[in-house]
C-alpha positions as CSV (number, residue, x, y, z in Angstrom):
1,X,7.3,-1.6,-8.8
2,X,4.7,-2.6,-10.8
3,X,3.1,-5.2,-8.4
4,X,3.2,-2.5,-5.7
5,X,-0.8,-2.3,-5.8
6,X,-1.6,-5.8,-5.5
7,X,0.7,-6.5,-2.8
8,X,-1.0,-3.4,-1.1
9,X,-4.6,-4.8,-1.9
10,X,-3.0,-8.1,-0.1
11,X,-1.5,-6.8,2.9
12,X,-5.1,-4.3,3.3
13,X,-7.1,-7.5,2.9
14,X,-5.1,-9.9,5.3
15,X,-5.3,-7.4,7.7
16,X,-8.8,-7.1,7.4
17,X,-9.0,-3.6,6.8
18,X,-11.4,-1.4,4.4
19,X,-9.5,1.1,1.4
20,X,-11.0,3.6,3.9
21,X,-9.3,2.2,6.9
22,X,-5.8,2.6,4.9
23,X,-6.8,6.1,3.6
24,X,-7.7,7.4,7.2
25,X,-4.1,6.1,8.1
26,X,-2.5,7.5,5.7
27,X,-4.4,10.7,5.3
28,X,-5.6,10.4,2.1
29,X,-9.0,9.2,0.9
30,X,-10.3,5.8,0.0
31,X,-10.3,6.9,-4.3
32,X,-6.7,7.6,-3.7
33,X,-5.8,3.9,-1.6
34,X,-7.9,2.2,-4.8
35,X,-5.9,4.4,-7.3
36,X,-2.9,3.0,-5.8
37,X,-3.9,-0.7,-5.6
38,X,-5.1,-0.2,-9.3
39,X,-1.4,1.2,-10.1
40,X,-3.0,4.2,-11.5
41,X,-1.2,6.5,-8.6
42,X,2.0,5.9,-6.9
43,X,3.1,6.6,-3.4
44,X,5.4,8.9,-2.4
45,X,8.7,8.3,-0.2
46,X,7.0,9.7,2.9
47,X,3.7,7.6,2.3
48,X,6.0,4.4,1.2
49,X,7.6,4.4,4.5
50,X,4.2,5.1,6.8
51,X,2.3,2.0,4.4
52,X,5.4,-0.2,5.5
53,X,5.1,0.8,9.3
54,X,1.3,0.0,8.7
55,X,1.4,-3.7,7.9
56,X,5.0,-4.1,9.6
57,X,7.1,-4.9,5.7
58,X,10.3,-3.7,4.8
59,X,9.7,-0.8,1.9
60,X,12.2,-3.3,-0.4
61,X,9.5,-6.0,0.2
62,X,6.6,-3.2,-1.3
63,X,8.5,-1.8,-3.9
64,X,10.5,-4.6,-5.5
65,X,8.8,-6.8,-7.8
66,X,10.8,-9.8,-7.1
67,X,10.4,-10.0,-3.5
68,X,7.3,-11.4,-2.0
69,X,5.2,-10.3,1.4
Protein backbone atom coordinates (compact mmCIF):
# COMPACT_ATOMS: atom_id res chain seq x y z
CA UNK A 1 0.00 0.00 0.00
CA UNK A 2 2.63 2.17 -0.14
CA UNK A 3 1.95 3.79 -3.61
CA UNK A 4 -1.60 4.32 -2.40
CA UNK A 5 -0.97 8.28 -2.36
CA UNK A 6 0.42 8.67 -5.64
CA UNK A 7 -2.08 6.69 -7.33
CA UNK A 8 -4.68 8.99 -5.42
CA UNK A 9 -2.77 12.22 -6.46
CA UNK A 10 -3.14 10.57 -10.20
CA UNK A 11 -6.64 9.63 -10.31
CA UNK A 12 -7.41 13.42 -8.39
CA UNK A 13 -5.39 15.07 -11.11
CA UNK A 14 -6.85 13.12 -14.29
CA UNK A 15 -9.95 13.90 -13.13
CA UNK A 16 -9.29 17.36 -12.82
CA UNK A 17 -10.19 17.83 -9.45
CA UNK A 18 -8.64 20.10 -6.53
CA UNK A 19 -7.36 18.17 -2.91
CA UNK A 20 -10.45 20.21 -1.81
CA UNK A 21 -12.75 18.77 -4.30
CA UNK A 22 -11.74 15.12 -2.87
CA UNK A 23 -11.93 16.33 0.71
CA UNK A 24 -15.50 17.88 0.25
CA UNK A 25 -16.38 14.25 -1.13
CA UNK A 26 -15.13 12.53 1.21
CA UNK A 27 -15.79 14.77 4.24
CA UNK A 28 -12.65 15.46 5.34
CA UNK A 29 -10.49 18.49 4.66
CA UNK A 30 -8.01 19.27 1.93
CA UNK A 31 -4.69 18.93 4.75
CA UNK A 32 -6.10 15.53 5.29
CA UNK A 33 -6.54 14.50 1.09
CA UNK A 34 -2.64 15.93 0.94
CA UNK A 35 -1.63 13.86 4.09
CA UNK A 36 -2.90 10.97 2.26
CA UNK A 37 -1.32 11.51 -1.13
CA UNK A 38 1.94 12.36 0.89
CA UNK A 39 1.45 8.74 2.62
CA UNK A 40 1.69 10.49 5.87
CA UNK A 41 -2.22 9.30 6.72
CA UNK A 42 -4.02 6.27 5.59
CA UNK A 43 -7.59 5.75 4.70
CA UNK A 44 -9.89 3.85 6.48
CA UNK A 45 -12.06 0.84 5.15
CA UNK A 46 -15.09 3.05 4.87
CA UNK A 47 -13.13 5.99 3.14
CA UNK A 48 -11.15 3.29 0.82
CA UNK A 49 -14.38 2.12 -0.56
CA UNK A 50 -16.17 5.87 -1.07
CA UNK A 51 -12.38 7.03 -2.92
CA UNK A 52 -12.88 3.89 -5.24
CA UNK A 53 -16.66 4.77 -5.98
CA UNK A 54 -15.18 8.34 -6.66
CA UNK A 55 -12.87 7.72 -9.60
CA UNK A 56 -14.79 4.30 -10.56
CA UNK A 57 -11.34 1.68 -9.40
CA UNK A 58 -11.61 -1.49 -7.83
CA UNK A 59 -10.19 -0.86 -3.91
CA UNK A 60 -7.46 -3.93 -5.04
CA UNK A 61 -6.43 -1.45 -7.84
CA UNK A 62 -5.83 1.50 -4.85
CA UNK A 63 -4.41 -0.60 -2.29
CA UNK A 64 -2.15 -3.05 -4.02
CA UNK A 65 1.14 -1.93 -5.10
CA UNK A 66 1.45 -4.20 -7.95
CA UNK A 67 -1.56 -3.32 -9.78
CA UNK A 68 -1.81 -0.27 -11.82
CA UNK A 69 -4.91 2.35 -12.42
Amino acid sequence: MKRFGEKLRTLRQQHGMSQGDVGDMLGVSQRHVSNMERGEKMPHVAMLLKISRIFDVSSDQLIKDELEL
